[in-house]
N, CA, C and O atoms as a GROMACS GRO file, in nm:
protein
  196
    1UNK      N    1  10.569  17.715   7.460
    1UNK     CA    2  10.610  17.620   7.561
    1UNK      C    3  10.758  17.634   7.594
    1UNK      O    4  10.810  17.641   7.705
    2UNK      N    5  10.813  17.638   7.480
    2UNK     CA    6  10.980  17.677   7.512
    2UNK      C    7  11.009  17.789   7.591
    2UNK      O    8  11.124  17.795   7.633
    3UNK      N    9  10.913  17.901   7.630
    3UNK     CA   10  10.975  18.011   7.694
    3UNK      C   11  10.891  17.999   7.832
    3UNK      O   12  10.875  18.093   7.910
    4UNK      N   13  10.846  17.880   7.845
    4UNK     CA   14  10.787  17.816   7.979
    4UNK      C   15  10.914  17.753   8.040
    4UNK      O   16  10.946  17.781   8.155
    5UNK      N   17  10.976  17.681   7.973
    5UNK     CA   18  11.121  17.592   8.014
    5UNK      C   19  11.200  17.692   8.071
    5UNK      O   20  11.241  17.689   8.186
    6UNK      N   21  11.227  17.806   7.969
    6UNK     CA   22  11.356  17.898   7.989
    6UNK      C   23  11.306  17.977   8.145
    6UNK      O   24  11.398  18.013   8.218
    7UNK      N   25  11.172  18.001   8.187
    7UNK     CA   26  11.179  18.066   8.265
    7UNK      C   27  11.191  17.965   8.417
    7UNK      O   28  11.240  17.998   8.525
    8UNK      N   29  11.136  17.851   8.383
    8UNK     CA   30  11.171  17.762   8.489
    8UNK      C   31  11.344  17.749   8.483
    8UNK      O   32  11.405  17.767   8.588
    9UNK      N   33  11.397  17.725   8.393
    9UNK     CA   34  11.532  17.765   8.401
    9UNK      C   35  11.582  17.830   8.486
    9UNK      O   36  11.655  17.792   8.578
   10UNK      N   37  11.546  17.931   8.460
   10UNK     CA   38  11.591  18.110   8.528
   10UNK      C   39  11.572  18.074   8.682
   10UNK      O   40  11.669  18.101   8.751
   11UNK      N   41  11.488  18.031   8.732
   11UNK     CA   42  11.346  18.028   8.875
   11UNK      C   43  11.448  17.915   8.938
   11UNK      O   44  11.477  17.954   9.051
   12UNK      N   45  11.507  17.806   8.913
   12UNK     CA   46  11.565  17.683   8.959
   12UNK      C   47  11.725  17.748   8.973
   12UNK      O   48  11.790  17.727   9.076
   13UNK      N   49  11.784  17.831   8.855
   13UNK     CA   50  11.908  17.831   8.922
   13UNK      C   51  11.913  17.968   8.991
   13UNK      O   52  12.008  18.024   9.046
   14UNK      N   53  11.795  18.003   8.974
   14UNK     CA   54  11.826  18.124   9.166
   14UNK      C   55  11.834  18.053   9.261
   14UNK      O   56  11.927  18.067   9.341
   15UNK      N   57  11.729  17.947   9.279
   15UNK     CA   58  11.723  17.859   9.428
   15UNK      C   59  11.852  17.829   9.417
   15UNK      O   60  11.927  17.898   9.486
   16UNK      N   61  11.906  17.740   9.344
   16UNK     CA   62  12.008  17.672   9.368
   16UNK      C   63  12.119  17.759   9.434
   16UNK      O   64  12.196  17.728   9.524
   17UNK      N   65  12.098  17.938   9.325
   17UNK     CA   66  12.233  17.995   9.374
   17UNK      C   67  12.214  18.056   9.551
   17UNK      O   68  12.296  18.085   9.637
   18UNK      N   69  12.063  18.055   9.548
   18UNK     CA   70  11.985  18.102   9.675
   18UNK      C   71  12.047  18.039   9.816
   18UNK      O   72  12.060  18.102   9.920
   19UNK      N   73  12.086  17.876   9.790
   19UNK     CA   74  12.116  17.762   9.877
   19UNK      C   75  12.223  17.769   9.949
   19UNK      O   76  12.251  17.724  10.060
   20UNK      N   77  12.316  17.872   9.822
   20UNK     CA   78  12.495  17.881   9.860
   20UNK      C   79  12.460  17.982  10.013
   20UNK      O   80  12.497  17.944  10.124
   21UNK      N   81  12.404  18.078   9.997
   21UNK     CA   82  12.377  18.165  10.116
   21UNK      C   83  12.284  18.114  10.269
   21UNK      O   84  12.189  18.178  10.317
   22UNK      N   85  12.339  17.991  10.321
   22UNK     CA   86  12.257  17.901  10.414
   22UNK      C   87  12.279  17.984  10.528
   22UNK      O   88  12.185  17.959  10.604
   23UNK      N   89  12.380  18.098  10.598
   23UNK     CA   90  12.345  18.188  10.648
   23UNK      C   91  12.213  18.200  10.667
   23UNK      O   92  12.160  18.161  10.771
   24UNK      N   93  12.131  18.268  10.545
   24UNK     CA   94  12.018  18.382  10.613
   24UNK      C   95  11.922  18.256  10.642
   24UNK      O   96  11.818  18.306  10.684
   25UNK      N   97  11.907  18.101  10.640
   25UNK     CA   98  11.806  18.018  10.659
   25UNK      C   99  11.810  17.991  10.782
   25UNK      O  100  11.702  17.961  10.831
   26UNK      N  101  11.930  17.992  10.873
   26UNK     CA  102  11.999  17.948  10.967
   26UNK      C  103  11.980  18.094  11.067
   26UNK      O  104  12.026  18.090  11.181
   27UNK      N  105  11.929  18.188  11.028
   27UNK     CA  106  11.949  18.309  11.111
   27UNK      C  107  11.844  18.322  11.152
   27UNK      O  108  11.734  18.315  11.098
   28UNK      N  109  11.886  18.351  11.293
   28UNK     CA  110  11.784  18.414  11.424
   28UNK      C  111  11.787  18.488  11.452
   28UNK      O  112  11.832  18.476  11.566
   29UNK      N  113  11.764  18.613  11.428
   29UNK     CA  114  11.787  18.798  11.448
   29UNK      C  115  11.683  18.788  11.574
   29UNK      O  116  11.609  18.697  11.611
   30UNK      N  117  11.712  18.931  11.631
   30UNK     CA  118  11.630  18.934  11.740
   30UNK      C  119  11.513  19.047  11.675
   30UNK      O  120  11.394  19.062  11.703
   31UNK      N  121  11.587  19.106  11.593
   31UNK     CA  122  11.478  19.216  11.474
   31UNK      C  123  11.440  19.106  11.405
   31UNK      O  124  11.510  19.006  11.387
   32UNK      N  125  11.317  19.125  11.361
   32UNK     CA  126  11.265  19.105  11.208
   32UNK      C  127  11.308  19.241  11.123
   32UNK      O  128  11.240  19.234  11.021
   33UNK      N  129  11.370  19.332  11.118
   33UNK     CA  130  11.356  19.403  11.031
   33UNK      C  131  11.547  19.408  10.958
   33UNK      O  132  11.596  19.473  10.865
   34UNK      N  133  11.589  19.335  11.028
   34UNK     CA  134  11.750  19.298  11.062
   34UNK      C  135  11.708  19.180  10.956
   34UNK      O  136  11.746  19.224  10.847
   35UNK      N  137  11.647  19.047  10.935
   35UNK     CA  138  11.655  18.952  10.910
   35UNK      C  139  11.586  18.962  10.733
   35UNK      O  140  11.626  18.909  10.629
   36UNK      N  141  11.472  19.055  10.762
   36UNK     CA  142  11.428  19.100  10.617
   36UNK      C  143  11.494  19.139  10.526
   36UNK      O  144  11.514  19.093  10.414
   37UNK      N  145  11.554  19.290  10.610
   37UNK     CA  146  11.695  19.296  10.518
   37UNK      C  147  11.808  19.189  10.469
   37UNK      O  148  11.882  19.216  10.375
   38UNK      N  149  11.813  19.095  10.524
   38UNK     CA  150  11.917  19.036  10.490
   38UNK      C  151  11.821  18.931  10.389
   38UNK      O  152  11.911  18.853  10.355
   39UNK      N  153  11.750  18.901  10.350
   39UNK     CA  154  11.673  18.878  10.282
   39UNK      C  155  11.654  18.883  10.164
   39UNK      O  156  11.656  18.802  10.070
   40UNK      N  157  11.628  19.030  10.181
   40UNK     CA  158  11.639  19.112  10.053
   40UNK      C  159  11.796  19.116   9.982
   40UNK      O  160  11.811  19.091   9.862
   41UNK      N  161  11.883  19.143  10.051
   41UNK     CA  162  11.982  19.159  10.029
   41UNK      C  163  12.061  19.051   9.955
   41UNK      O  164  12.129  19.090   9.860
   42UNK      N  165  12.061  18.950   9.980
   42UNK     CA  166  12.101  18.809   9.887
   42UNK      C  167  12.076  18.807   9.742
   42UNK      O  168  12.150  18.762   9.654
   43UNK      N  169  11.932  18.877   9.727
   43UNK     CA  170  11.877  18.837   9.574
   43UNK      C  171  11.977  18.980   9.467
   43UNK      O  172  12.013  18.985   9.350
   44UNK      N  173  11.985  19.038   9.538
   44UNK     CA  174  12.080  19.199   9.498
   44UNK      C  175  12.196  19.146   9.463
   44UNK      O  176  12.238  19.156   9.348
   45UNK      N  177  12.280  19.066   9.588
   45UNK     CA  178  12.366  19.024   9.538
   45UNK      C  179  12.426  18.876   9.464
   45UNK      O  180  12.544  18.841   9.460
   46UNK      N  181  12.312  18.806   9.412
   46UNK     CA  182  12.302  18.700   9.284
   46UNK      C  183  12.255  18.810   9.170
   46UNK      O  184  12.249  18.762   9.057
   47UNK      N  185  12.231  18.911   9.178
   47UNK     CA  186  12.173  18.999   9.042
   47UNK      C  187  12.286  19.010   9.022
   47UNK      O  188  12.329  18.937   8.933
   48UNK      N  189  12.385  19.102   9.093
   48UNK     CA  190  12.499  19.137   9.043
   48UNK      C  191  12.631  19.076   9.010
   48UNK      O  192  12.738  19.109   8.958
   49UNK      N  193  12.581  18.987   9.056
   49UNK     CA  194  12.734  18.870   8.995
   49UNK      C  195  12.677  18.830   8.910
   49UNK      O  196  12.729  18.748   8.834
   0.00000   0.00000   0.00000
């Protein structure tokens, strides 16, 4: 059960760190493939910090 907590842990402070980047929620690309990337790109850079 404890390594049920820790991973909800983990899962809650991505969103949270996810939130700081209100950019990509707020974005209207005229690509979808412009907007995916940027998408993707957020979680790359919460890995690396």
């Amino acid at each position: 059960m404890l390594l049920l907590y820790k991973k909800q842990n983990i899962i809650e402070r991505f969103f949270a760190r996810l939130k700081q980047f209100r950019g990509i929620a707020t974005r209207y690309d005229k690509l979808q493939s412009i907007f995916i990337a940027a998408v993707q790109l957020v979680p790359a850079i919460i890995g690396i910090n």
